[in-house]
N, CA, C and O atoms as a GROMACS GRO file, in nm:
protein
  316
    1UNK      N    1   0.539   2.107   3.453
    1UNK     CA    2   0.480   1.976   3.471
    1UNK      C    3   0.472   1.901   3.339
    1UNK      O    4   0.483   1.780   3.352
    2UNK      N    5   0.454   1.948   3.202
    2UNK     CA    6   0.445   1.915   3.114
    2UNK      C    7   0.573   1.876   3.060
    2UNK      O    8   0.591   1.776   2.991
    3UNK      N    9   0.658   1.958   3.094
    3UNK     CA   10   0.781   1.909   3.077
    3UNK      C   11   0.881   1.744   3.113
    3UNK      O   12   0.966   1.677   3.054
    4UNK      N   13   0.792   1.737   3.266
    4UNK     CA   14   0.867   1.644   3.320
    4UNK      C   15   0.790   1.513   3.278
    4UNK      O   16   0.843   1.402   3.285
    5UNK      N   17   0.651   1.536   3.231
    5UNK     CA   18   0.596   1.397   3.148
    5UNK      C   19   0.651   1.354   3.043
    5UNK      O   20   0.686   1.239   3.017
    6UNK      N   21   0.662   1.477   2.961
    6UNK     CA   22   0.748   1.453   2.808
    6UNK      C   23   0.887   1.364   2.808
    6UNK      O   24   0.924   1.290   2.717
    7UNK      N   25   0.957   1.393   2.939
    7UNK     CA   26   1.082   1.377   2.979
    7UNK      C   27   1.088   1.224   2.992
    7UNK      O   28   1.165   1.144   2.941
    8UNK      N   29   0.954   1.202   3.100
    8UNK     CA   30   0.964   1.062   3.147
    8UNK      C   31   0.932   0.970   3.082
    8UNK      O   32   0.982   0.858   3.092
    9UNK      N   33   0.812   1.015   2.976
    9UNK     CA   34   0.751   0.972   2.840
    9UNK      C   35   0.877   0.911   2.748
    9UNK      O   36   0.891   0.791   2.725
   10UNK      N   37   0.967   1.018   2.701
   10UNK     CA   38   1.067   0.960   2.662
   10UNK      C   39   1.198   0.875   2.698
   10UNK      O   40   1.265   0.813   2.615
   11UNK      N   41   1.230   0.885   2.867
   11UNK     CA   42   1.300   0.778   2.913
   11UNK      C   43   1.189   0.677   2.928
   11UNK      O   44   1.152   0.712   3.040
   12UNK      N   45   1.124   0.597   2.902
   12UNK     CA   46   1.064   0.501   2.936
   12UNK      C   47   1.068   0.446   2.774
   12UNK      O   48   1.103   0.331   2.750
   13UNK      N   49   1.044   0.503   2.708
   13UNK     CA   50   1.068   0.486   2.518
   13UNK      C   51   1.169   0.434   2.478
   13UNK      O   52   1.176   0.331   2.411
   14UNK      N   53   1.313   0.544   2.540
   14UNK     CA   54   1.442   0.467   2.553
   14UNK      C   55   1.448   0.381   2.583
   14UNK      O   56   1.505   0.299   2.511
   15UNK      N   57   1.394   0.341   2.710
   15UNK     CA   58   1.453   0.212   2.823
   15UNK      C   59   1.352   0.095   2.776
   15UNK      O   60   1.389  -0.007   2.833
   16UNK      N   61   1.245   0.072   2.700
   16UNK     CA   62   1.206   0.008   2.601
   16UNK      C   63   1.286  -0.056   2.466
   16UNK      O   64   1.311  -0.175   2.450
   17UNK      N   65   1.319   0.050   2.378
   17UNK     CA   66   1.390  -0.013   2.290
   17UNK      C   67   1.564  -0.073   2.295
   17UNK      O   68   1.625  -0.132   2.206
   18UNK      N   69   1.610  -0.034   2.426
   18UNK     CA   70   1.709  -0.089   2.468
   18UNK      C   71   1.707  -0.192   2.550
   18UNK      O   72   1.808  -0.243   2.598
   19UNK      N   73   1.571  -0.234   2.575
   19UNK     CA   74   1.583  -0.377   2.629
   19UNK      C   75   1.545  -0.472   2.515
   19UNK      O   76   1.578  -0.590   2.510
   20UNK      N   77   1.450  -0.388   2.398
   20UNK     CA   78   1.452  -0.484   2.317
   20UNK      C   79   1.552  -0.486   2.210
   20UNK      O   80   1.528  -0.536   2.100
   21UNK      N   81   1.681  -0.423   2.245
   21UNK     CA   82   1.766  -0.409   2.164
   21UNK      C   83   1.900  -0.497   2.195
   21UNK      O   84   1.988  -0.520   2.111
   22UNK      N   85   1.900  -0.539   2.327
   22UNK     CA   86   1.932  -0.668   2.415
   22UNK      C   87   1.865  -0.792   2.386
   22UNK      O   88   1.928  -0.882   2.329
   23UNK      N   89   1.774  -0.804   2.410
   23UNK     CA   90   1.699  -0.887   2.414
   23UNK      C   91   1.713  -0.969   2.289
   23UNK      O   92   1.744  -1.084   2.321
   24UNK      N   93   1.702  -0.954   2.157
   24UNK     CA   94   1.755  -0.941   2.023
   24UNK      C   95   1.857  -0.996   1.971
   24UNK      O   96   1.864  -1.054   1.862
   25UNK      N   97   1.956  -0.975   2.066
   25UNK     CA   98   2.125  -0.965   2.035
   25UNK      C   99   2.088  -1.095   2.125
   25UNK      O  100   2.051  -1.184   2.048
   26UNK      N  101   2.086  -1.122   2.208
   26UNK     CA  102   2.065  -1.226   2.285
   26UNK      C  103   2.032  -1.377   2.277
   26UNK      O  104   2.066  -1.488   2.317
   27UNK      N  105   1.940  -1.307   2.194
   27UNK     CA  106   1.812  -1.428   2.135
   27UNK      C  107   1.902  -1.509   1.991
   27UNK      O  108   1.881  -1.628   1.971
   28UNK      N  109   1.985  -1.440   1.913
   28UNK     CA  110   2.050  -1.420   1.805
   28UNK      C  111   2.188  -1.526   1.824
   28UNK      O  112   2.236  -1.585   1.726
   29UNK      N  113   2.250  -1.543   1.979
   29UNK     CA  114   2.378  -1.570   1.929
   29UNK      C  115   2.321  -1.727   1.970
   29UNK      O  116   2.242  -1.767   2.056
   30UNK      N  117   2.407  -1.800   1.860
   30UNK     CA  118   2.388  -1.963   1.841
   30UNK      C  119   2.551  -1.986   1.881
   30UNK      O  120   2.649  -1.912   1.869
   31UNK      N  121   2.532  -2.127   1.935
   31UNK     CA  122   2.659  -2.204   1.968
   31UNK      C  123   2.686  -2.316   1.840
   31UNK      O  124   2.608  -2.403   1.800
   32UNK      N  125   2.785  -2.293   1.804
   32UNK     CA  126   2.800  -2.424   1.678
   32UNK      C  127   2.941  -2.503   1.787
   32UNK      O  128   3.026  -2.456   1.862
   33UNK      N  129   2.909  -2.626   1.746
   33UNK     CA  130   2.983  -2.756   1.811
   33UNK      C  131   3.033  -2.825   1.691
   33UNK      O  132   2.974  -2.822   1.583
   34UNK      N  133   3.160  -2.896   1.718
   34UNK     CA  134   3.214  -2.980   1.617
   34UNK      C  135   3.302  -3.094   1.717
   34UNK      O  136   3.386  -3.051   1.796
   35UNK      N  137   3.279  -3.214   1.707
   35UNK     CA  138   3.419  -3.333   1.807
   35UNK      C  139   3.543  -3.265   1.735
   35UNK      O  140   3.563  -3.203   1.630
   36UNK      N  141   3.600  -3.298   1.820
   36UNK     CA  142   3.738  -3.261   1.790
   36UNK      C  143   3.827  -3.349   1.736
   36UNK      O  144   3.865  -3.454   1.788
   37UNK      N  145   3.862  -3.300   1.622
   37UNK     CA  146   3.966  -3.367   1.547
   37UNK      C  147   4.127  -3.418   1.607
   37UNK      O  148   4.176  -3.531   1.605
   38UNK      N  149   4.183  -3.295   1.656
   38UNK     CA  150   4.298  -3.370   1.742
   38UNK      C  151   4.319  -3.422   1.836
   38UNK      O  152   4.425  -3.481   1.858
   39UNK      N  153   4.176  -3.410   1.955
   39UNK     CA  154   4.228  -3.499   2.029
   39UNK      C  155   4.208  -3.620   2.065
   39UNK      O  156   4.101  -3.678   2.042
   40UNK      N  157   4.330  -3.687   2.140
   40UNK     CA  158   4.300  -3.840   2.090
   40UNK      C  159   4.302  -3.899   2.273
   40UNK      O  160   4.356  -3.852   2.373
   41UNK      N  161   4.237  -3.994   2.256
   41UNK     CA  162   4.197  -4.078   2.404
   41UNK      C  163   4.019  -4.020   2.396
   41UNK      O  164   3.945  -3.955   2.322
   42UNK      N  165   4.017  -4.096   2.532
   42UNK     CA  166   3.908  -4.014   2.616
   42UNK      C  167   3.872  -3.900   2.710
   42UNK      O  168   3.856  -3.935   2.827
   43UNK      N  169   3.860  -3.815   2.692
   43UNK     CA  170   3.811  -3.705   2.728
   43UNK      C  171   3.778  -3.712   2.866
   43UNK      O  172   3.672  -3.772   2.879
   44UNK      N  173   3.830  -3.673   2.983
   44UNK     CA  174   3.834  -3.659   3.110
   44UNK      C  175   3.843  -3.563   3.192
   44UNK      O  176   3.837  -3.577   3.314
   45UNK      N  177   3.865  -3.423   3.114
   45UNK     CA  178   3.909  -3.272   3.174
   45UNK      C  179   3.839  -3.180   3.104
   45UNK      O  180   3.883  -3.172   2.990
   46UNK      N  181   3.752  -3.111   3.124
   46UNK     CA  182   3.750  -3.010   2.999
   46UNK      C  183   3.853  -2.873   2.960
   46UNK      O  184   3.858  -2.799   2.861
   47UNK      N  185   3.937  -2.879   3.097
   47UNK     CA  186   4.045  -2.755   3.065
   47UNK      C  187   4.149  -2.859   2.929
   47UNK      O  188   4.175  -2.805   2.821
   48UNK      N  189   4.192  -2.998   2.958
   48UNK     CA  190   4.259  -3.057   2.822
   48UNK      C  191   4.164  -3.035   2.689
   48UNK      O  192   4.190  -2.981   2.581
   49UNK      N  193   4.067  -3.086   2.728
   49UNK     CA  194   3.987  -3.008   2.576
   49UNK      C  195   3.976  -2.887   2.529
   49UNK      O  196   3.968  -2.843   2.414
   50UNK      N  197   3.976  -2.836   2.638
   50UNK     CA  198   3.969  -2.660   2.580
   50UNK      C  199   4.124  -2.620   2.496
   50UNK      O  200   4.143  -2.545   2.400
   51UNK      N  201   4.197  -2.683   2.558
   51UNK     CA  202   4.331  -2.604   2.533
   51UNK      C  203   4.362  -2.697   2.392
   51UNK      O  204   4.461  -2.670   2.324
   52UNK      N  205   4.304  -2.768   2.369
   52UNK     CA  206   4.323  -2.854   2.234
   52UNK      C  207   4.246  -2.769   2.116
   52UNK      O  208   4.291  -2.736   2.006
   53UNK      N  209   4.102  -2.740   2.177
   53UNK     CA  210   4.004  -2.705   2.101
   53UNK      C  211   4.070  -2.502   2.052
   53UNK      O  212   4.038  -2.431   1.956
   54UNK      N  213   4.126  -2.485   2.119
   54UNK     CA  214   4.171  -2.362   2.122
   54UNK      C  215   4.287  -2.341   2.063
   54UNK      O  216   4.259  -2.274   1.964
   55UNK      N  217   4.436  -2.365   2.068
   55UNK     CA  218   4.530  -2.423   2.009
   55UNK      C  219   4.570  -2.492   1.912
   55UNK      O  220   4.684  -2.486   1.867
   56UNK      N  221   4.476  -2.567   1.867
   56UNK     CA  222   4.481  -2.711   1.775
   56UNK      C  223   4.421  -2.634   1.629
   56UNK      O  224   4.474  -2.623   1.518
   57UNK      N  225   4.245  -2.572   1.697
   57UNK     CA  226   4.159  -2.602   1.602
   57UNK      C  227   4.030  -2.495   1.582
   57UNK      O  228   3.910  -2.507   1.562
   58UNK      N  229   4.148  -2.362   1.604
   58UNK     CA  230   4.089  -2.221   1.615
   58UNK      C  231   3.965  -2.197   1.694
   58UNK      O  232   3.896  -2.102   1.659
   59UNK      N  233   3.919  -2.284   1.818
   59UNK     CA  234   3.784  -2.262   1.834
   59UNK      C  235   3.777  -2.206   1.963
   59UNK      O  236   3.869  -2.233   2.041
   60UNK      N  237   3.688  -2.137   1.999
   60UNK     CA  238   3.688  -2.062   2.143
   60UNK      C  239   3.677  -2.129   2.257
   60UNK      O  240   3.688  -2.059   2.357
   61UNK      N  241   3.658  -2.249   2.274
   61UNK     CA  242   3.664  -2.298   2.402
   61UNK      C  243   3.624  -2.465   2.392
   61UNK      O  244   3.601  -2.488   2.273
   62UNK      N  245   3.612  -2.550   2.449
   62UNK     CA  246   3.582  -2.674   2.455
   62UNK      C  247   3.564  -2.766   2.568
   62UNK      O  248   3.627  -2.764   2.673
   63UNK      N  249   3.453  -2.863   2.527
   63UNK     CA  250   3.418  -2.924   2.686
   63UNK      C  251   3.383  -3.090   2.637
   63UNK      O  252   3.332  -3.117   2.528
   64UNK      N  253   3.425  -3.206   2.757
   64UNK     CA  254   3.395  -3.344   2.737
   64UNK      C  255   3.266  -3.281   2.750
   64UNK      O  256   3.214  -3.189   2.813
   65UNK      N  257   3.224  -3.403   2.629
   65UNK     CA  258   3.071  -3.465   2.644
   65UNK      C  259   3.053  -3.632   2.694
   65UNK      O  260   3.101  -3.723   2.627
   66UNK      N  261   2.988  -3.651   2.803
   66UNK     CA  262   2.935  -3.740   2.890
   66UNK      C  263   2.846  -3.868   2.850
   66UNK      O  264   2.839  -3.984   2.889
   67UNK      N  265   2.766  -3.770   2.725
   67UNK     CA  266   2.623  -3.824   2.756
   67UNK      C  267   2.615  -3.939   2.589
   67UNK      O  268   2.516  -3.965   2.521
   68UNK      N  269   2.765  -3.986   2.569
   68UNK     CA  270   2.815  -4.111   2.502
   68UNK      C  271   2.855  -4.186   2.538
   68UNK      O  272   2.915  -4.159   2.642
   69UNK      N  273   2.865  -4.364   2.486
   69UNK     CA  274   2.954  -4.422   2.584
   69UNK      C  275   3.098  -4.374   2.623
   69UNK      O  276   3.122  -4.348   2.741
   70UNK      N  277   3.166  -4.366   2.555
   70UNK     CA  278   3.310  -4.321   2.568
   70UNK      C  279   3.296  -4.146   2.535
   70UNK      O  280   3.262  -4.087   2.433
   71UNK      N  281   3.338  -4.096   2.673
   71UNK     CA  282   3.339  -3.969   2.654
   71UNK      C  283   3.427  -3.876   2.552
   71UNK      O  284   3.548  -3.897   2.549
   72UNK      N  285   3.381  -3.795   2.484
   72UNK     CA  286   3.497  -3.716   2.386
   72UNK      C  287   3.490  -3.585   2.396
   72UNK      O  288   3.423  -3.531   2.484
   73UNK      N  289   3.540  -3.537   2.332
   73UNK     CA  290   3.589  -3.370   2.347
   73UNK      C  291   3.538  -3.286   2.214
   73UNK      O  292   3.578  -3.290   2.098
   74UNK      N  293   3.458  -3.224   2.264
   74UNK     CA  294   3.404  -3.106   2.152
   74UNK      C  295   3.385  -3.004   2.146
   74UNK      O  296   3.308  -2.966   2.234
   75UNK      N  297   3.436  -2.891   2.048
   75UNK     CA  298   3.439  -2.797   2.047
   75UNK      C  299   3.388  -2.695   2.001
   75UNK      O  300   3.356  -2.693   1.882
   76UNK      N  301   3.368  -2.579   2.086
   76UNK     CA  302   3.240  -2.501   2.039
   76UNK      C  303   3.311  -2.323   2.027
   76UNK      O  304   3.416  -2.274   2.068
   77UNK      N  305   3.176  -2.259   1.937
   77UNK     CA  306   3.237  -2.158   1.927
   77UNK      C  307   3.086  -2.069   1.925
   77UNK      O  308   2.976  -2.117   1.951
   78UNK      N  309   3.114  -1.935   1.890
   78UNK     CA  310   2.947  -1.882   1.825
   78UNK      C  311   2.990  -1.850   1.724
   78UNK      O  312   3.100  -1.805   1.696
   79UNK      N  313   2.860  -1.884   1.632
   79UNK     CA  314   2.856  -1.895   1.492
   79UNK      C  315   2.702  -1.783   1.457
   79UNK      O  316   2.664  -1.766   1.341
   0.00000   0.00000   0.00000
């Protein structure tokens, strides 16, 4: 019986510091954004931005932003 407390004692210890060992990593990753330099017009697709933002201008992925008058294309990565 003593055994199986010790046991459970310590999976619960584990399963503690591996959520806060998630949790952490989680909390940690930031998105950095930059407009995009090559592409030119207005921004209407985000798969055309992505493949610009990706191709063009080493960055992991890219999406129009809306919430300007004239929509543009910016690209983001984690930093």
């Amino acid at each position: 019986m003593k055994l199986s407390k010790r046991i459970l004692s310590a999976l619960l210890m584990i399963s503690f510091i591996l959520i806060a060992a998630t949790t952490e990593m989680g909390l940690s990753k930031r998105i950095c954004k930059a407009q995009s330099d090559s592409f030119s017009g207005v921004c209407f697709t985000n798969n055309n931005c992505a493949i610009i933002c990706q191709l063009a201008e080493q960055f992991e992925d890219g999406q129009c932003e809306f919430d300007v008058p004239f929509p543009r294309c910016v690209c983001t990565k984690a930093c």
